[in-house]
C-alpha positions in Angstrom: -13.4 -32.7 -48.7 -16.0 -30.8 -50.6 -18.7 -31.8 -48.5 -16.8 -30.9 -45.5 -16.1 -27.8 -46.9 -19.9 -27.1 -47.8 -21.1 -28.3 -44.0 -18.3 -25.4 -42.5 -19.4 -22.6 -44.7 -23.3 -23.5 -44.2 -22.0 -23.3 -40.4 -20.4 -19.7 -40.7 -23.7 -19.3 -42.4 -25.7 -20.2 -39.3 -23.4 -17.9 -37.2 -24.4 -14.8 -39.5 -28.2 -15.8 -39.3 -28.6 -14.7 -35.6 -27.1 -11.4 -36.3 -29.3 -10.9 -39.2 -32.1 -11.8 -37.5 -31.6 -9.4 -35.2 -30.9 -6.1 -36.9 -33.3 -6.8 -39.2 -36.1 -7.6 -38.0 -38.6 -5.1 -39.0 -41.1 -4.0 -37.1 -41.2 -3.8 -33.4 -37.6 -3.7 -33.3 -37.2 -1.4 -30.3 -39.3 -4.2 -28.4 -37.6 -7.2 -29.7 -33.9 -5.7 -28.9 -31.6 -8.5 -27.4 -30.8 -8.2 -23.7 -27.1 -8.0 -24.5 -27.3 -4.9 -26.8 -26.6 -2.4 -24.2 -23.2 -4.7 -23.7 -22.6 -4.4 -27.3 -22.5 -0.8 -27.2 -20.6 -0.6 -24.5 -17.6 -2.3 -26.7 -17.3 0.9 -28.8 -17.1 3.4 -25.9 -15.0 1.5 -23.1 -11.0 0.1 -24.0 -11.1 -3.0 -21.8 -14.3 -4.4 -23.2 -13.0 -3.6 -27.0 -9.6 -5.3 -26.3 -11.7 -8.3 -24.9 -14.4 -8.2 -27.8 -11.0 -7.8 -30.5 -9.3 -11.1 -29.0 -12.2 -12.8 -29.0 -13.3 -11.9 -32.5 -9.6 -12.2 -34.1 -9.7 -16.1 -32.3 -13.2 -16.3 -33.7 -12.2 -15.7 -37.3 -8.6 -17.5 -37.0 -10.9 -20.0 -36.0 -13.1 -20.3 -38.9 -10.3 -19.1 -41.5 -10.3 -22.2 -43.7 -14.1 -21.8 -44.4 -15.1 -17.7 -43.3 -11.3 -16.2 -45.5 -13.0 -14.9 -48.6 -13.7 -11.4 -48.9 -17.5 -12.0 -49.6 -18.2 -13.2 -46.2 -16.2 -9.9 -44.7 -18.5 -8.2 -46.5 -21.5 -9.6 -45.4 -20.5 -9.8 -41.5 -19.5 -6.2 -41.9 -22.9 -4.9 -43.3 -24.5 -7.1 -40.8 -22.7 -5.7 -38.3 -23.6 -1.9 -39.7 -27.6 -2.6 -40.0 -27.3 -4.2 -36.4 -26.1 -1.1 -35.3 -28.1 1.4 -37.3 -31.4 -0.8 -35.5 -30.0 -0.1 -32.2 -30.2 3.6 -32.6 -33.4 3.4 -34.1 -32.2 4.6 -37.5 -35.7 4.0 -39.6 -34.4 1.0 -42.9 -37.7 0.9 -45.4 -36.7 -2.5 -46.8 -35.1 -3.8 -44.0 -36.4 -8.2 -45.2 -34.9 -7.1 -48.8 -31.4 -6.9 -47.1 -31.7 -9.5 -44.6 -32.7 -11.6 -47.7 -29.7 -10.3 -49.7 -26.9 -10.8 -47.1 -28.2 -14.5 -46.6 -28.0 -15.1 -50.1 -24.4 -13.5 -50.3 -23.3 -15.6 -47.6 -24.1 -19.1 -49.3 -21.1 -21.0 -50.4 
């Protein structure tokens, strides 16, 4: 059961990676931005893509409940989530790797 265990979190590790990868980056940023950002940001300003992105997200994390339920991994998807954003509107982050480095380590079982 352990082992089990260990291969789902390393998986809900994997999912975070992308996303990391991502908004932190570095340099060249503004040239590496994904070609479904301008769809991301469109989740905050228009209802019917939120409600979509919500039930998706809320199956998502039902989901992966047994392994993603501890409040360390909310953490980490939430700060992901925050410097993902802050890259998108081109907010300068000096030690952008130092984070990315940080959140993967948090997010080890």
């Amino acid at each position: 059961m352990a082992g089990l265990l260990h291969g789902q979190r390393h998986r809900s590790r994997r999912r975070l990676h992308p996303c990391l990868r991502e908004g932190l980056a570095g340099n060249g940023l503004k040239e590496q931005r994904h070609p479904k950002a301008a769809l991301s940001i469109s989740i905050l300003t228009e209802a019917q893509l939120r409600h979509a992105w919500a039930t998706w997200f809320n199956a998502q994390r039902d989901r992966h409940d047994a392994t993603d339920r501890d409040t360390r991994f909310a953490l980490v998807r939430f700060a992901t989530d925050g410097i993902w954003l802050s890259a998108l509107s081109d907010i300068d982050m000096p030690d952008r790797l130092e984070l990315r480095d940080r959140l993967l380590e948090a997010a080890k079982p």
